[in-house]
N, C-alpha and C positions, 0 to 999 in steps of 0.2 A: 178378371186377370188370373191365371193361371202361374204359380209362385213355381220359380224352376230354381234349385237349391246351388247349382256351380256357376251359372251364369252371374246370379246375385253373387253368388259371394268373389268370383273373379271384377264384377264390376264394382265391388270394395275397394277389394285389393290394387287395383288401378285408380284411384284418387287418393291425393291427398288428406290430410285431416290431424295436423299433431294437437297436440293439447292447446285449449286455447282457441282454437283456430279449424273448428270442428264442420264447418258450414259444408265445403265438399262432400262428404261423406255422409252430413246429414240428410243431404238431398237426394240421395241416392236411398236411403233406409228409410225416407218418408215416401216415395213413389213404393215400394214393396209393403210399405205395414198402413196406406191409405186404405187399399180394398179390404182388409185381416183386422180392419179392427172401425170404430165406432165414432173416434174422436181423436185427431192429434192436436197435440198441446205441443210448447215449448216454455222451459224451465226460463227465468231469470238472468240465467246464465248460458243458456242453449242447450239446454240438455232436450233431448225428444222422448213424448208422452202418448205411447196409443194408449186407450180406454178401450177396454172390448166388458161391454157390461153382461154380466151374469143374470138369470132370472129368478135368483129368489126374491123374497119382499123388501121391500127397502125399510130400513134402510142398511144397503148389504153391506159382509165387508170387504177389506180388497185385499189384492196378495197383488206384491209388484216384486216382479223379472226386472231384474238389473242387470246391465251389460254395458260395459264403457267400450265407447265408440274411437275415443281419442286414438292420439300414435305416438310414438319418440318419432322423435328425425333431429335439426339442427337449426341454429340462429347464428343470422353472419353479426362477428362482434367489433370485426376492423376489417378495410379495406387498403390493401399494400401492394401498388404497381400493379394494378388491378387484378388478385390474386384477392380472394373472400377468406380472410382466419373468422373460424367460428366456436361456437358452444355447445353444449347438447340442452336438449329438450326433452327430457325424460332421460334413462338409462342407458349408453348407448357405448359399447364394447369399442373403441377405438382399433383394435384389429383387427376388424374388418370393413373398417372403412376406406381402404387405398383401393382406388380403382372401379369405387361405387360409380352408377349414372345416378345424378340424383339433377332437382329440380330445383333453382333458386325463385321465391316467386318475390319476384321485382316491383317495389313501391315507390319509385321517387319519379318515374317518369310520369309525362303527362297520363298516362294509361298504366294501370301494374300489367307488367308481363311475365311470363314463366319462362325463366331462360332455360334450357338444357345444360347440363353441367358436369364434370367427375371430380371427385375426391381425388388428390395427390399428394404424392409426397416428392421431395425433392432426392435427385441421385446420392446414392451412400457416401461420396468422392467429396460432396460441396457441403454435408452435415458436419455438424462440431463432433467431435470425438466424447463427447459426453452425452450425445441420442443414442451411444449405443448400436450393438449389430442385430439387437431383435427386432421385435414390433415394436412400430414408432410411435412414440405420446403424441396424444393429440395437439399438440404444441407445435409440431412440425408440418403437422397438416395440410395443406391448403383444400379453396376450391375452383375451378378451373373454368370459368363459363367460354371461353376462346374468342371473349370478345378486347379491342383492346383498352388499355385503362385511361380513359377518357371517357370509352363510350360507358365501361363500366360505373364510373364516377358519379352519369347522365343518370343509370337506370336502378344500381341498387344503393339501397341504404342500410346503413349498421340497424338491426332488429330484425330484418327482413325474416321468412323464416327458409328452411332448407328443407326440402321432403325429398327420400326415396322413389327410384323412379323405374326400380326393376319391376316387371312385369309376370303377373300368377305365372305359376305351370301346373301343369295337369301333369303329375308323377306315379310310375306303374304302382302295381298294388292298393288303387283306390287314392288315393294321398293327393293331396295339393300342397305346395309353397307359395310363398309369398312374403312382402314385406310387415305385413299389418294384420299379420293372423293375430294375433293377439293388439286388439279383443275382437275380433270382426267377423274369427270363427265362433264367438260366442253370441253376437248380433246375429248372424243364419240360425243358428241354433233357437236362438227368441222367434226368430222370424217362423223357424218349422213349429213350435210352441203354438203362436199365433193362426198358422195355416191352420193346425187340427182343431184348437180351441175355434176357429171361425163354423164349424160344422157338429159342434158339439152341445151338448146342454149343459153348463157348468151353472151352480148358484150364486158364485162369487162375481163381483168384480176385478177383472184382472187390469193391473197396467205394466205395461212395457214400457221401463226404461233405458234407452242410449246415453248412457250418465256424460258429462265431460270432464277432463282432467284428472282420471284418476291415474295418470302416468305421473303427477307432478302433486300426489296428496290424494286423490280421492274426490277432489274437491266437490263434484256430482253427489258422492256417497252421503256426504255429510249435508248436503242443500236440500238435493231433491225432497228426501222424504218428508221433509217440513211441508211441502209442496203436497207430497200424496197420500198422508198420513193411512200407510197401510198397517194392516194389523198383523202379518207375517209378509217377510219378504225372501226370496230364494236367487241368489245372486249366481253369476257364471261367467266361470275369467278360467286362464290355461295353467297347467301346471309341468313340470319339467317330466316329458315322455325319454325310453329308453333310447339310447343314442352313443354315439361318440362319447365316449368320457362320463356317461350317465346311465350306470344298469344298476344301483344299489336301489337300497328299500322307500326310498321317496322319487323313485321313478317310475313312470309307471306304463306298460306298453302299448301303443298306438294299434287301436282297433281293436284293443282288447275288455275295453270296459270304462268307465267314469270315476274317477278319481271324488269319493263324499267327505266333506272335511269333516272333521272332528278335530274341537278346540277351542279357545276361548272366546272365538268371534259367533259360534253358531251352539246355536240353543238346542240344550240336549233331544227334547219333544219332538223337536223338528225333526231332527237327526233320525231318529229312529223311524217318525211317518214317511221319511223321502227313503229310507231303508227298505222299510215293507212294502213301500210302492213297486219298489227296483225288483225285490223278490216276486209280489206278484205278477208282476208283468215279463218277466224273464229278463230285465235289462242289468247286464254282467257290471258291479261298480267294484274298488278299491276304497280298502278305510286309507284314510290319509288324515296326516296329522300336523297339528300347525297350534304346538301350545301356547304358543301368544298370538300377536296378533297377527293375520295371514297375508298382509301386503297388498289386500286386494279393496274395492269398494264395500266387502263386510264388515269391514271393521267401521267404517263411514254410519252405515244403514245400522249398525246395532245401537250404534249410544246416540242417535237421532232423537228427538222429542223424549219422551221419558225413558225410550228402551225399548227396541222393533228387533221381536226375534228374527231370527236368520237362522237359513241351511245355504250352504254354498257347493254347486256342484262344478267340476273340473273337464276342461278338456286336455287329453296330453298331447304337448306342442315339443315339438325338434327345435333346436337352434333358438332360442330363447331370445327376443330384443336382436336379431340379424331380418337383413334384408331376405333372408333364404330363409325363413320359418314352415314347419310342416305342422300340418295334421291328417288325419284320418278323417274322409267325409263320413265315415259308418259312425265316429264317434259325434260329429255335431249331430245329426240325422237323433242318435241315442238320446243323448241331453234335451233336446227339443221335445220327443216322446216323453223321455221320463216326467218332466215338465208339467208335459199336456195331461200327460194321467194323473199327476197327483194333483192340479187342479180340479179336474173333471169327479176324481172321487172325494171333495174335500165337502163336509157336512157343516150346513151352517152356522151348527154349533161347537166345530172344530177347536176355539180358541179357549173353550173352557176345562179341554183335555192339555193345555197346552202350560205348564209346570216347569219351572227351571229345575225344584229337586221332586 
């Protein structure tokens, strides 16, 4: 098999998968990382495990890629005149959700179905004079599947869950959108990792993790590694790219380079080896800074079993938590590289250089 980087990652971006409720999408990122690796495992909890073993002696040790597969979307919480009031599932900007196509996937019938669906809102004329003239709270909300409320009563049930149902685009200047770039442009990126470590001679054991639930906690972050007990881990999640509303100093520009954290989730040692890698190999990164804890599956992976250092590396993403998310394909293509090289040069006595002060 032949790994083709837009294809996979539009066939992400077209399935479902919020927190929780990972199975779609995992099935899609186990056909890709079957041929690229050695062993797939699944966590406890669903989390997805390639093993691609290293050839030094055993007994080696391991570095595990972390990327959380999960998604936000929504959970219907009442059903009124067959109109679906819902919740969020993970983070999710209520001003931009009037007029979404999104996907209710239907449990109460004899069979779950996935109805087709839109977000609405009710005309400004029939609202209380207390929603206000701007963007409406999600309290006003509905969701519209166009069936009528009998039949809805038949097919969906309170919990159900709610997924986005806009579809990739392929945007000039290299770039893609989508719903579920974050983290799924950082699953290609493992995935390109995997491609070149499949044709390489590395001494480590590597595993790739597709963590779950780190939209609602981390929950992957803090499990898994009990699971893989690695002795360095190198995590990769998105960070806010220049944009609309967003060109100061924690932004950083798409297609320009890899945003390396620095802060209290990631271990200085590291920091500086994923540094030198980037310098020797030419790959352009940004320091970035995150003095507490960074909001992503590092902070999970660092206080795991006794304490698993971390480096966390960033892709910059547009439109943060929106159905319309961008990135630059040069910058997942980079993070994968950078990856593959600092595993492939890491000596097996690596972890004895490796000092918090």
């Amino acid at each position: 098999m032949t790994f083709e980087l837009i294809p996979f990652l539009k066939e992400m971006l077209s399935v479902p998968g919020l927190s929780g409720y990972e199975k779609p999408v995992r099935d899609v990122i186990a056909r890709a990382w079957e041929p690229l690796s050695d062993e797939l495992s699944l966590s406890n909890l669903g989390s997805l495990l390639a093993l691609k073993r290293g050839e030094g002696p055993e007994p080696r040790p391991t570095a595990m890629i972390a990327v959380h597969m999960d998604a936000i979307g929504l959970m219907v919480t009442a059903i009124e005149d067959g109109f679906l009031r819902f919740t969020q599932v993970g983070g999710v900007d209520p001003r931009i959700l009037p007029g979404q196509p999104v996907i209710v996937h239907a449990t109460k019938g004899k069979e779950a179905q996935d109805l087709p669906a839109l977000v609405v809102m009710p005309p400004a004329q029939l609202l209380p004079k207390e929603a206000g003239t701007g963007p409406l709270a999600q309290t006003y909300l509905l969701v519209d599947t166009g069936l009528r409320p009998k039949d809805v009563e038949k097919l969906v049930r309170v919990g159900d869950i709610i997924s986005f149902a806009s579809q990739p685009e392929e945007l000039a200047g290299d770039t893609i959108a989508g719903h579920t770039l974050d983290n799924r442009a950082s699953v290609a990126a493992a995935t390109v990792a995997l491609e070149l470590l499949a044709k390489r001679r590395h001494l480590w054991d590597v595993v790739v993790d597709a963590t779950v639930q780190e939209e609602v906690g981390c929950i992957g972050g803090f499990l898994d590694p009990i699971k893989v007990k690695p002795d360095l881990a190198i995590v990769v999640d998105v960070n806010f790219a220049t944009g609309p509303g967003g060109s100061g100093s924690m932004n950083f520009e798409m297609g320009g380079g890899l945003p390396l954290n620095w802060g209290a989730n990631v271990h200085p040692a590291l920091y500086k080896a994923m540094e030198k890698t980037a310098e020797t190999y030419e790959i352009p990164i940004y320091k970035d800074f995150s003095p507490s804890m960074s909001g992503t599956d590092a902070y999970g992976i660092q206080v795991a079993e006794e304490g698993i250092p971390v480096v966390e590396i960033s892709i910059p993403l547009r439109y943060m938590h929106t159905p319309v998310e961008q990135v630059a394909i040069k910058d997942i293509q980079r993070a994968g590289r950078l990856m593959a090289e600092f595993i492939t040069d890491l000596p097996l006595d690596f972890m004895n250089t490796v000092k918090w002060e």
